[in-house]
Steps between C-alpha positions, in 0.01 A plus 500: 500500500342843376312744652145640286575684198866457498723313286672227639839487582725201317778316687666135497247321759208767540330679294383283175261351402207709684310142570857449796544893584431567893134611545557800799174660390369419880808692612494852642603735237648711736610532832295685808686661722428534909541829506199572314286296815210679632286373731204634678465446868272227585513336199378177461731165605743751605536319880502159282767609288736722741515149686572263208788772387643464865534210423648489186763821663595243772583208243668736280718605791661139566508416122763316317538447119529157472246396753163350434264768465239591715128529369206694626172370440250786392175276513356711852484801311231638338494686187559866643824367688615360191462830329639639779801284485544532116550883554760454792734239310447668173690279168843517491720420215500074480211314361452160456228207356635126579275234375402134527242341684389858612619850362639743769546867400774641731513901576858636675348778704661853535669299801774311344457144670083499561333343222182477399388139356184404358395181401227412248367185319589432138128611465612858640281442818678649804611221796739686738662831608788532699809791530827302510841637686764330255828564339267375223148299538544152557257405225741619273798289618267206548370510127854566390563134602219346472363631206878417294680275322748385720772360178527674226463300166654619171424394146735472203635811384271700230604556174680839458490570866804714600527509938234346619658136614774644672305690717246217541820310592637733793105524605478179591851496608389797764183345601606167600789660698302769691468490883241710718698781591707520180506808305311553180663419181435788231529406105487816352348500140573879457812452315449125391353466168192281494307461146133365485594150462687560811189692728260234393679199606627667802127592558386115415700362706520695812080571495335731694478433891185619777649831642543848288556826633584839418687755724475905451704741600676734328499229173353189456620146576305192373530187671345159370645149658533248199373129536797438633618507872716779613505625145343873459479760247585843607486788278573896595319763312543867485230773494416443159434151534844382319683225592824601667620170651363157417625212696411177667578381835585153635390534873259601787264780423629779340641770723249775308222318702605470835477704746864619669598421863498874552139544344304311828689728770407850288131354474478420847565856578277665233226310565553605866506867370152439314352308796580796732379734256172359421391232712571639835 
């Protein structure tokens, strides 16, 4: 994964060669805040979209990580609600594209726990439109199993490789062990060393799985799952795009992408705040 114009960061999983990086160029370079919302009176879809956000207020309210999420259709409004909406959710700091039969690109608003999720052909045509209250879409955990290896198969050991079979060993040990619920395993590669012969059959075997995603906040963290299930890379960048902490993690989806149990009931009442402040 690199952004336009910049050099690309290296690390054990992401990162090299360019032809496997994460392509986040259809992600938001930065995030828009709701503070900054203006909106004239009478503007257009604004009874349309006051109701849908009602809506979406009163799901947040009951909200529990954990539980299926809770989608919106968007296909009743037209295109000056949708603008309309785009400005009130804003782009918060999680995006995601998950692929496979269709590719979805997935938008965290400025609402931690409403998501916007758009779904598009392999041709790029759109097909649907929907804002999703979720811990963390359900396209992404669906791919994440579907779209996976569920054993993971390693090869004879590589000439001069150094630590790369051991921790293909406790990988495989981890995934066939994990439970739903369990917590994530980390491997931290920050202060393991890993040559070339090492990253390449590490990257060979594990592949490159359907969902990547990239999180912004005050750094950067990169997350790509790997071909294989409940195996994810996770990497932590600071403001000048070096890698700080590079790990993977044996498990559900990383915490970095979910929203917290605390995020839906501190929604519920901001978006109550910009309901009774604009669409009143």
């Amino acid at each position: 994964m690199k952004w336009e114009d910049e050099e690309q960061p290296t690390g054990v999983f992401l990162g090299a060669p360019e032809t496997e990086s994460l392509d986040i160029q259809r992600m938001p370079p930065a995030v828009r805040r709701l503070d900054r919302l203006t909106l004239p009176d009478g503007a257009p879809g604004l009874e349309e979209v006051g109701a849908l956000l009602m809506e979406i207020r009163d799901a947040l309210m009951s909200f529990e990580a954990g539980k299926p999420p809770l989608p919106f259709a968007l296909a009743g409004l037209d295109d000056a609600a949708l603008s309309l909406l785009d400005e009130t959710l804003g782009e918060g700091e999680v995006g995601m594209v998950v692929t496979g039969g269709s590719e979805y690109q997935i938008q965290e608003s400025v609402l931690p726990g409403v998501w916007r999720v758009k779904t598009f052909s392999l041709d790029g045509e759109p097909i649907a439109d929907h804002v999703e209250v979720a811990d963390v879409p359900g396209v992404v955990r669906a791919a994440a199993a579907r779209g996976t290896l569920e054993r993971l198969e390693i090869g004879p050991a590589p000439a001069g490789c150094m630590n790369v079979m051991p921790v293909l060993a406790e990988l495989r040990s981890r995934t066939a062990s994990h439970q739903p619920g369990d917590r994530n395993h980390v491997i931290s590669f920050t202060l393991l060393p890993m040559n070339e012969i090492d990253m390449a059959f590490l990257k060979g075997t594990l592949g490159l799985g359907p969902v990547q995603a990239v999180s912004r906040g005050y750094g950067t963290c990169r997350v790509a799952l790997t071909g294989q299930r409940h195996i994810w890379s996770v990497q932590y960048l600071n403001a000048m795009d070096t890698i700080i902490l590079d790990t993977l993690e044996v498990g559900d989806v990383p915490v970095a992408l979910i929203a917290a149990e605390e995020d839906f009931q501190d929604s519920a009442e901001r978006l109550g705040e910009i309901l009774g402040a604009y669409f009143q």
